[in-house]
N, C-alpha and C positions, 0 to 999 in steps of 0.2 A: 237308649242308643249308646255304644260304645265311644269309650274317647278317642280310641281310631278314627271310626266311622266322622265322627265329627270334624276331626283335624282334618282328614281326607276330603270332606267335603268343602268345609273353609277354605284352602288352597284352591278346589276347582273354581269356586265362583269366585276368591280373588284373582283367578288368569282370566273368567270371564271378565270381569270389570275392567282389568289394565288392558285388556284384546280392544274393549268397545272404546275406552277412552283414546286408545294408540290410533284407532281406526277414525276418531274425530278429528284428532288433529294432525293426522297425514294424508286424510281424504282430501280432495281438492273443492275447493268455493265455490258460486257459480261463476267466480273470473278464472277458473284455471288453478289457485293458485293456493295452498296450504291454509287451513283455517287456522287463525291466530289472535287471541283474547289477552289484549295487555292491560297494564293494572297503573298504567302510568307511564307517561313520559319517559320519564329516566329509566324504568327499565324494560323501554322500548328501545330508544337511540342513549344507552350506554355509556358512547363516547362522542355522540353528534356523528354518530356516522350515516349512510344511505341507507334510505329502506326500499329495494327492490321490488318487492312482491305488490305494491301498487300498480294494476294496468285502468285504462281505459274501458271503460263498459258503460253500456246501458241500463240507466239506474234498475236496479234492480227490482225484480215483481215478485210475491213471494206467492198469491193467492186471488181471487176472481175482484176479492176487496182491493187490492194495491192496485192489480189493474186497472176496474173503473179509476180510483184516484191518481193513476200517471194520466191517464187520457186524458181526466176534466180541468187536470191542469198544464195539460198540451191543447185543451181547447178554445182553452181561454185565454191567449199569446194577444188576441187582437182588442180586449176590454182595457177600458180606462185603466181600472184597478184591478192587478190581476194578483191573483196567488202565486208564489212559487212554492213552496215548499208546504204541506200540512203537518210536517214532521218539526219538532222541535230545532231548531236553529242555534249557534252559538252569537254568533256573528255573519257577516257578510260586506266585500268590498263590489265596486264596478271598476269596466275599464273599458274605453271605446277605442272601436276598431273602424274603418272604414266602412263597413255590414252596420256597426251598430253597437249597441252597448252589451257586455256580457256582466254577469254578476256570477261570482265566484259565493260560498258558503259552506260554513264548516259546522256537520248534523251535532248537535247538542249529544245525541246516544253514545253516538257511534265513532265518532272523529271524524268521517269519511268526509269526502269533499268533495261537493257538486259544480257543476258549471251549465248556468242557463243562459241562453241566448234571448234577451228582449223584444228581437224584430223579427222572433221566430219562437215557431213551438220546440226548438230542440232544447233538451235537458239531458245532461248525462252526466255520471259520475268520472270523475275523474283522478279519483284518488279511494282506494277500501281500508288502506291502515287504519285498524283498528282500535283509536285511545279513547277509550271512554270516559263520557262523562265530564265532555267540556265544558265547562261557565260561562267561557268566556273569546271570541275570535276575535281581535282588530287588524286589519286588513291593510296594507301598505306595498311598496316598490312593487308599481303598476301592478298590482291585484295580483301577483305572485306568490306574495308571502307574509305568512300572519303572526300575531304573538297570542299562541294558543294560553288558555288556563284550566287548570283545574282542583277541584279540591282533594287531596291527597284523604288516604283513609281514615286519618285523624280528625275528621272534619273539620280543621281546624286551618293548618297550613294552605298553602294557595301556591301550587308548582306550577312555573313558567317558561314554557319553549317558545322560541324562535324556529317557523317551519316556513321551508321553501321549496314550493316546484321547480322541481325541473324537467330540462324536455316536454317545458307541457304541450300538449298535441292530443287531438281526438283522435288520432288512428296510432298511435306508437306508447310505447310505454314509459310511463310516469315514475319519478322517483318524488321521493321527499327529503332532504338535508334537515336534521331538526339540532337546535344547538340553545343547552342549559343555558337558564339567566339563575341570578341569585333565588333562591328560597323564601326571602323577607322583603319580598316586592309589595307596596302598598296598593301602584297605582302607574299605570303604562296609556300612554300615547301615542302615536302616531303621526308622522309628517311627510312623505316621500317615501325615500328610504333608511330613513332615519328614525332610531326609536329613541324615547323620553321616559322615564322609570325611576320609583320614588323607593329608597331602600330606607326599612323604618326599624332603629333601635328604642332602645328603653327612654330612651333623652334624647334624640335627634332624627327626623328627614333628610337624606339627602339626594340627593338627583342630580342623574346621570344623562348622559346622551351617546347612543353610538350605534351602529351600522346593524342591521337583522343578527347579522352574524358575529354581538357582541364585540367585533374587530374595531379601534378606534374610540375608546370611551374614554370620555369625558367629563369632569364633574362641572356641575353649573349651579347647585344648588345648596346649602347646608343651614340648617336650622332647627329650632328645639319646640317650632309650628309642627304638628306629625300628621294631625284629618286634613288631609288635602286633597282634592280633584287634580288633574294634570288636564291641559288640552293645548299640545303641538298647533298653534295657531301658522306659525308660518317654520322657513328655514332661519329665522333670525331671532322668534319670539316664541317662548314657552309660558304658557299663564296658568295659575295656581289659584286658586281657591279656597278659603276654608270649608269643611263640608259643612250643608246647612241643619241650620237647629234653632228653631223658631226665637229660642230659647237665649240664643248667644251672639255676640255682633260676629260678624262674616268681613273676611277680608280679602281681595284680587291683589296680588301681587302679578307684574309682567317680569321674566326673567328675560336678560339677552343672551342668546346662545353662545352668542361670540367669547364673550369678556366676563359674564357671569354677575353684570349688575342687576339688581331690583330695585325695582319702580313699583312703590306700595299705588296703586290709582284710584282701587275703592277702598273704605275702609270704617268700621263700626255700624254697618248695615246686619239689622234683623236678618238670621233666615236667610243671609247672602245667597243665590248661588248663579252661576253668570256662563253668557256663550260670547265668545269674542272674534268678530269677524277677521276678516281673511288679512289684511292690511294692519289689524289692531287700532284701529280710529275709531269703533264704536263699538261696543259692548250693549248686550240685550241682559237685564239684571232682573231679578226678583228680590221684592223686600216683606218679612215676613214677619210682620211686628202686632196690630191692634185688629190688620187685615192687609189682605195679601197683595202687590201689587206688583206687574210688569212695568218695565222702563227701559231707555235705551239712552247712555250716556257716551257723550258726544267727546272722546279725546282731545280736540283744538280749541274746544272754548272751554271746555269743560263743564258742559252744559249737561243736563237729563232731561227726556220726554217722556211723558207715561203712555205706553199703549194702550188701545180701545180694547182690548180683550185680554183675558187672564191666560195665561198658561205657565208652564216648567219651561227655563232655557232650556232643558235633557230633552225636550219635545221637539227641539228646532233646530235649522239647521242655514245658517249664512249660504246666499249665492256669491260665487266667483269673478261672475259674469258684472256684478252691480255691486258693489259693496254696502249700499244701501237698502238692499232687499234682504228678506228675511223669509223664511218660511215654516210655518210653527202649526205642529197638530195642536190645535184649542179643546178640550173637553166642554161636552155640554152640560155637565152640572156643575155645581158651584163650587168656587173654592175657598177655604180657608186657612189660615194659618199653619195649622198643621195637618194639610193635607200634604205635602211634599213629603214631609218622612213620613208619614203613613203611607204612602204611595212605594215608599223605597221597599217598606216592609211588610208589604205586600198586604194592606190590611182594607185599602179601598181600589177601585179599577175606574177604568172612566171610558168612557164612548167618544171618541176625537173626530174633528174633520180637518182638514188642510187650509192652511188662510197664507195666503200670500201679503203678507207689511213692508210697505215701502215706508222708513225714514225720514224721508226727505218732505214731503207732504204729508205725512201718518195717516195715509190711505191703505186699506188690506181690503178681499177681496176672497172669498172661499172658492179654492180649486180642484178642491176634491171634498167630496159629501161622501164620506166612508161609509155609510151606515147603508145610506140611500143605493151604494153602489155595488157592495156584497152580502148584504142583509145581515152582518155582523157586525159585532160592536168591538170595537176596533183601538184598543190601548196604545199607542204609538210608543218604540222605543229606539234608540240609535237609527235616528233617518241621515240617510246620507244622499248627496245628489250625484249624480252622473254628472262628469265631465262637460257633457253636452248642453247639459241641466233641462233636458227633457224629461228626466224622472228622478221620481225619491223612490228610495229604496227603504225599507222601513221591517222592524218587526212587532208582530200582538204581542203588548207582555204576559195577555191573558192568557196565551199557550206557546208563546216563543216561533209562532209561526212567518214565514217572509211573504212580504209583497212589494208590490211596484204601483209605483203611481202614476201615468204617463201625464203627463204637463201640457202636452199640445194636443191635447183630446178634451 
């Protein structure tokens, strides 16, 4: 073959290729709307500006398979324990409406973001921007708006947007406002509208506090402490943790949002790792030293109780309603010392049921038999309750899949 013939031919199926690839991405989606494959946050929303191309649709069906699985999880609206999603999850917030509670969720693939309604079989997407490969959703200012994460190409880094609906509406169309946080974020919570964020150098933590939209920030924290958990307990209290390590004593500090003092409250516990209810008067702690054990330590006297049953605070979740109740998926097999960070690092899994613990008498009570009720073995991870505290919302860490737990059933 001549080196004409050849050039000649190289050129035609390079205009075949840039034809088909032109044709992908100015074809329209099944919302109408330009197909579009971002590589990240930031060179998505640029400058925090709007993303238009989001509308309202019905999740999408692609084949006879997605079909049957929107139906069986549109059928299942009225069981105790229902499925939402079979697709991987990042996260997920609720928000109740006079109808009922909705739960918002953000697809681990895909970015996209759903909205199912709990006292009905409607599910629809409500958002298709494209960012792939979330880690991570926490959900805040009334189920609006979340602080996405992701791991950047370097597997390494951990990129962090602030994302907010707006106009959200099932018949009109959706925007999203997404607005950069720092790069060197250890660790983000959640309170209202207000977000808590832990910026971590070579020699220091420090922690910040201020509005979705980065506007209003405020330092509350600084120190040369850096493995720490955050958990936005109220608008006046941020609680810190060492992260645990069977291995090392574990410290609760409580920060005040206001004035920026710390209150060290636990301190040289095995294995620390702790959930602090809503008011900050008691804490549910794990110690993890010769063997492992749950407790719930009483701020006014400064008293501890051991609980009748073992589990992770990460499994539990404080009611609003009672500051003395608690609700914690329990595993049925045993624990020990270093099953928490083998649990982190994903090296054992466990099959949970729901136990309701009241405090005050140390009486609990199982109110959901997972196992028994979807014939799946059921790893509980970020359970959150409904406002109403009719349900927990929950995800399997064994596939990052979402469910609901209705309470009055």
């Amino acid at each position: 073959m001549s080196k004409k013939i050849i050039i000649i031919t190289s050129v035609f199926l390079s205009l075949i290729l840039l034809g088909l690839v032109g044709y992908y991405l100015l074809s329209p989606n099944d919302s109408g709307t330009p197909n579009s494959v971002v590589s990240g946050f930031r060179s998505f929303f640029t400058f925090g500006g709007d993303d238009t191309s989001s509308t309202s649709t019905t999740t999408p069906v692609q084949n006879e398979t997605d079909l049957k699985q929107a139906e069986e999880l549109q059928l299942n609206f009225t069981q105790k324990l229902r499925k939402l999603s079979s697709e991987s999850v990042s996260g997920a917030g609720t928000a109740d409406f006079k109808a009922g509670t909705v739960v918002h969720y953000i697809e681990k693939a895909t970015g996209h973001i759903f909205e199912v309604e709990l006292f009905s079989p409607k599910q629809i997407r409500i958002s298709n921007t494209t960012i792939p490969v979330v880690i991570d959703g926490i959900w805040g200012n009334k189920n609006n708006s979340l602080i996405a994460r992701y791991l950047k190409d370097d597997n390494k880094t951990v990129d962090t947007y602030s994302l907010t609906l707006k106009n959200l509406s099932t018949t009109t169309e959706n925007t999203i406002t997404g607005t950069p946080f720092p790069t060197n974020i250890s660790d983000v919570s959640i309170f209202g509208t207000n977000v808590f964020y832990l910026e971590q150098s070579e020699t220091f933590s420090t922690g910040y506090i201020s509005n979705f939209d980065g506007t209003k920030k405020k330092q509350v924290w600084n120190s040369p402490i850096k493995e720490l958990n955050s958990q936005f307990v109220n608008d006046k209290t941020v609680a810190l943790t060492t992260k645990p390590n069977p291995n090392l004593p574990g410290f609760l500090y409580l920060v005040d949002t206001g004035n920026g003092v710390v209150k060290n409250v636990l301190r040289n516990i095995a294995g620390l790792s702790t959930l602090v209810n809503g008011d900050a008067t008691q804490i549910l702690y794990l110690t993890q030293e010769s063997f492992i054990l749950l407790s719930v330590f009483n701020q006014k006297d400064k008293s501890s109780k051991n609980v009748d049953f073992t589990t992770f605070p990460e499994k539990c979740v404080w009611s609003n309603k009672d500051k003395s109740v608690v609700y914690c998926a329990v595993p049925k097999e045993h624990l020990v010392p270093n099953s928490l960070i083998n649990w982190y690092k994903g090296f054992i899994s466990f099959s949970d049921d729901i136990h309701k613990y009241n405090t005050k008498d140390g009486t609990y009570s199982i109110v959901g038999e997972l196992f028994k009720e979807s014939a799946e073995n059921i790893d509980v991870i970020k359970p959150i309750l409904s406002e109403n505290e009719q349900y927990i919302v929950f995800m399997n860490k064994k596939d990052n899949s979402l469910w609901s737990l209705d309470l009055t059933k």
